[in-house]
C-alpha positions as CSV (number, residue, x, y, z in Angstrom):
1,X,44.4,107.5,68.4
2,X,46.7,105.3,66.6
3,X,44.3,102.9,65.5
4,X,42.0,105.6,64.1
5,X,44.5,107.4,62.2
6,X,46.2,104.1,60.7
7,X,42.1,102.8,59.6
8,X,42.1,106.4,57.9
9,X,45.7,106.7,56.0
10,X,45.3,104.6,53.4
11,X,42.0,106.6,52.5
12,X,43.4,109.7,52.9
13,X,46.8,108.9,50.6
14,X,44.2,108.8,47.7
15,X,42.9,112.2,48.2
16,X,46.4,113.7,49.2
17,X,47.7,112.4,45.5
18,X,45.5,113.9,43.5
19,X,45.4,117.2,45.4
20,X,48.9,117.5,45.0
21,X,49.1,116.1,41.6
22,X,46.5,119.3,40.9
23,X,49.4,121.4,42.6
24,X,52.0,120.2,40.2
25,X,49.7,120.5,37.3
26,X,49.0,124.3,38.1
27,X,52.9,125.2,39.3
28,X,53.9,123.8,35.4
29,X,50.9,125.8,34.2
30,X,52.1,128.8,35.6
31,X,55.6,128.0,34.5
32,X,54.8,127.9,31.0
33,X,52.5,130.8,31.0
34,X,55.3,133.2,32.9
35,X,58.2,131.7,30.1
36,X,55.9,132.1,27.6
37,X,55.5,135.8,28.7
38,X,59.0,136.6,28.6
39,X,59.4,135.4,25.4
40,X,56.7,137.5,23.8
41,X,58.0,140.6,25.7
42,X,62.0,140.1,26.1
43,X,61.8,141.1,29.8
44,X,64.6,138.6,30.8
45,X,68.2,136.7,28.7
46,X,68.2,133.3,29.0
47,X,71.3,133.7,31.7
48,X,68.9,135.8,34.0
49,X,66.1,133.1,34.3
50,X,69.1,130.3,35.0
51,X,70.0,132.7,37.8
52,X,66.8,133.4,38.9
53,X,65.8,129.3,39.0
54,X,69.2,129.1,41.2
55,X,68.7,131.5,43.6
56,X,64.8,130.0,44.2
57,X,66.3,126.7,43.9
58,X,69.0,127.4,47.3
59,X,66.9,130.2,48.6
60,X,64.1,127.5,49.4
61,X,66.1,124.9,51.3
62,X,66.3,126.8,54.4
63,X,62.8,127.3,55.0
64,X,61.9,123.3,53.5
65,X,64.2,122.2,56.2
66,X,62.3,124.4,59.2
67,X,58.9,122.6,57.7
68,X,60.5,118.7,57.8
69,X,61.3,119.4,61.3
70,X,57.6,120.2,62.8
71,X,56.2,118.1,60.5
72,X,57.7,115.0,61.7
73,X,55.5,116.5,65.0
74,X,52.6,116.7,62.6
75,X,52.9,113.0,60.9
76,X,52.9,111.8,65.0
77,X,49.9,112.8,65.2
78,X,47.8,112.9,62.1
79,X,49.5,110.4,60.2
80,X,51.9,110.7,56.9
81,X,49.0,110.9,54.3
82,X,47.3,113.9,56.0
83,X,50.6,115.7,56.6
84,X,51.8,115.4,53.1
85,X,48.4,116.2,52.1
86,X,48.4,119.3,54.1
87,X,51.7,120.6,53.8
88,X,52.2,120.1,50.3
89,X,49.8,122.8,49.8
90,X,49.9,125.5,52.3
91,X,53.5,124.7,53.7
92,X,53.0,125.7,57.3
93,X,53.0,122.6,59.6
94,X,53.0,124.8,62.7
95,X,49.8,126.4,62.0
96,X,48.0,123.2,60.9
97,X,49.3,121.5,64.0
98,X,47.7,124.3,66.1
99,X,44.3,123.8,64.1
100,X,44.4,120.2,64.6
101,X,44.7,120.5,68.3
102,X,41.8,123.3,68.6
103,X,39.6,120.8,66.4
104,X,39.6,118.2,69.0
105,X,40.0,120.4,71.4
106,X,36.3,122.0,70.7
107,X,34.9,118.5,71.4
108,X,36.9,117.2,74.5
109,X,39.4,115.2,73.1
110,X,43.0,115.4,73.3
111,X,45.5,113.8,71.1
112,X,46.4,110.6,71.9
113,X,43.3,109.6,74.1
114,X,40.9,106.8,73.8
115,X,38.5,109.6,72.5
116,X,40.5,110.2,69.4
117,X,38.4,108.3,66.8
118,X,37.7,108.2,63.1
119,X,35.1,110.8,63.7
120,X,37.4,113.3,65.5
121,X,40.1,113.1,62.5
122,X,38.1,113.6,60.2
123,X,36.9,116.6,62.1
124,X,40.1,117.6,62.3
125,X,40.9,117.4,59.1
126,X,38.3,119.5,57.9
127,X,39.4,122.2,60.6
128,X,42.7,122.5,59.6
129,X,41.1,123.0,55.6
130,X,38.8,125.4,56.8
131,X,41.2,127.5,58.7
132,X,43.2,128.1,55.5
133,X,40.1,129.5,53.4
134,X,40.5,132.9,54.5
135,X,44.2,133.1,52.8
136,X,42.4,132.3,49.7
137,X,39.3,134.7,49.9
138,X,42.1,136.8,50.5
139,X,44.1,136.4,47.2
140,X,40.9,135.7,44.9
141,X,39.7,139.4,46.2
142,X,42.8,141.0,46.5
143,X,45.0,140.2,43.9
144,X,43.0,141.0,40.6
145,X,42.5,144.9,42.2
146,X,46.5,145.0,43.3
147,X,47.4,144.0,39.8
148,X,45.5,147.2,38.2
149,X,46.9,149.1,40.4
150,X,50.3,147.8,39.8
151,X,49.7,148.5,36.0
152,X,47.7,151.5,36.2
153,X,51.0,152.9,38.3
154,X,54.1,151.6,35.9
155,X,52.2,153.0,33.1
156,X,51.1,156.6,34.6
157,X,53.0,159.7,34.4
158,X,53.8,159.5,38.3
159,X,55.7,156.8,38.1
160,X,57.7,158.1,41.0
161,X,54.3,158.9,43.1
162,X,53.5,155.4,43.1
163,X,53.0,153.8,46.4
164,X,53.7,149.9,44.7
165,X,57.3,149.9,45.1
166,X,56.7,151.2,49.1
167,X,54.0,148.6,49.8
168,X,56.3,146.1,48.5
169,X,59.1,146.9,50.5
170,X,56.6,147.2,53.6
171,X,55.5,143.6,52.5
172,X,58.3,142.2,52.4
173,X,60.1,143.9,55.9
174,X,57.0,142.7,57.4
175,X,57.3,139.2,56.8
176,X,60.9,139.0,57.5
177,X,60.8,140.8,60.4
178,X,58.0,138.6,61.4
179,X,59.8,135.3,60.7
180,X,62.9,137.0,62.8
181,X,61.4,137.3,66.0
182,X,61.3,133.8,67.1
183,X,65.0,134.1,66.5
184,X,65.6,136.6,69.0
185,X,64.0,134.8,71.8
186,X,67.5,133.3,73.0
187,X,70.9,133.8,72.5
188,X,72.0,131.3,69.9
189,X,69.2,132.8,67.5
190,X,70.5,136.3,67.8
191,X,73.9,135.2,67.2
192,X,72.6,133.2,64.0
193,X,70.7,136.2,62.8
194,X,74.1,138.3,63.3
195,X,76.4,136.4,61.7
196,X,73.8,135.3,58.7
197,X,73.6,138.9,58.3
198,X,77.0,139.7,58.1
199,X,78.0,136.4,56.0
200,X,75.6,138.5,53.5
201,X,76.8,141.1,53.5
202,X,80.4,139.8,52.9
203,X,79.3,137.7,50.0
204,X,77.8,140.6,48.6
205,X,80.5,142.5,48.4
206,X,82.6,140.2,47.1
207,X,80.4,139.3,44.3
208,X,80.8,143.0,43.5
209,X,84.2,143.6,43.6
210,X,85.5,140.1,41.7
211,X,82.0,140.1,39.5
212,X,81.2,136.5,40.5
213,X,77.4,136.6,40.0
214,X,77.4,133.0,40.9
215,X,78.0,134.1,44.5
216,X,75.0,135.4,44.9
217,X,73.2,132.5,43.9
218,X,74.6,130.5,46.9
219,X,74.2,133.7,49.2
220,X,71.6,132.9,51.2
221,X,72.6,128.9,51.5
222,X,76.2,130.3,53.1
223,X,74.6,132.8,55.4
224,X,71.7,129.5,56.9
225,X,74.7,126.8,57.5
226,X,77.5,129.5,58.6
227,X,74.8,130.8,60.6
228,X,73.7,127.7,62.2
229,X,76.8,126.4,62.6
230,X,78.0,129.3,64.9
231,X,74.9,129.5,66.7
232,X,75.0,125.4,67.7
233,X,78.7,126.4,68.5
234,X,77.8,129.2,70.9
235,X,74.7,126.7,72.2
236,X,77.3,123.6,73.4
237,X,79.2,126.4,74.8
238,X,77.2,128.2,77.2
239,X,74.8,125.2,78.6
């Protein structure tokens, strides 16, 4: 297995550069268009977008550091050129790990075998690309009839009739609760979600009452290492 994937990375660093240089390209493209946006229609100040970049900015370190962790799983296995590749678009080393395994799986081989050649890699790379086309079917047939809709509804009369705002909400609940449940499987994790929760909340309410909006930038990074702290605390303790 090592042998085919090491014969393969040097090929495959080519190919992962340019995709992700396509990444960068369109992220700035979609940078300037969105600026350029809100200068034509005012929608934000100058302070709001600082703020906004901020809280992205922290709000995005928690969740980078959970993909580092499985990918170092991921760059065991398929190498460093293929993970960067893969995970520098879709961002979910779990599920490519999973469709890596069931690619070689379908043929017999398991990872680290003597079976594991230049064939099966590539095999398995092409799994784990064609397992993510369905997310974007989903978007390219999606998106353009949610976005009339979203217009169509914030320029109606029954502005309060709309069901956007609901379906947002529901959106968003969904994938947070989703993402909470692997929390809850021990104690540590529920103690983590608990006291993230409440660190929140506190925060919150403190921005409020002394008006320092700046808290709220950092909200989310106090809640993950408070959080994480106690919970690796309350781990040492009970084993």
């Amino acid at each position: 297995m090592a042998d085919a994937v090491k014969n393969m990375n040097g090929t495959i660093w080519v190919f992962a550069c340019l995709l992700i240089g396509m990444v960068v390209v369109q992220a700035l493209l979609f940078l300037r268009l969105a600026l350029r946006f809100n200068k034509q229609n005012n929608l934000l100040t100058r302070n709001e977008l600082g703020h906004a970049a901020k809280t992205g900015a922290i709000a995005v370190i928690g969740p980078a550091i959970s993909v580092m962790v499985i990918a170092f799983s991921l760059i065991s296995m398929m190498g460093s050129a293929t993970t960067f590749m893969r995970c520098g678009v879709i961002g979910a080393p779990g599920w490519e790990l999973l469709m890596a395994n069931t690619s070689a799986g379908s043929v017999g081989v398991e990872f680290g075998s003597a079976g594991f050649t230049e064939a099966v890699f590539v095999l398995c790379i092409f799994g784990m690309t064609l397992a993510s086309a369905p997310y974007f079917l989903n978007t390219i047939i999606t998106l353009k009839p949610m976005d009339k809709v979203a217009q169509k509804s914030a320029t109606g009369e029954n502005k309060k009739e709309s069901f956007m705002p609901t379906l947002g909400n529901a959106a968003m609940y969904g994938i947070i609760g989703y993402t909470m449940v692997d929390y809850f499987n021990s104690i540590p994790g529920v103690i983590a979600f608990i006291v993230a929760a409440l660190v929140c909340y506190a925060v919150m309410h403190i921005m409020k009452k002394t008006g320092k909006k700046w808290l709220g930038d950092w909200n989310l990074a106090f809640a993950m290492v408070i959080g994480m702290a106690v919970a690796q605390i309350v781990a040492t303790v009970i084993r």
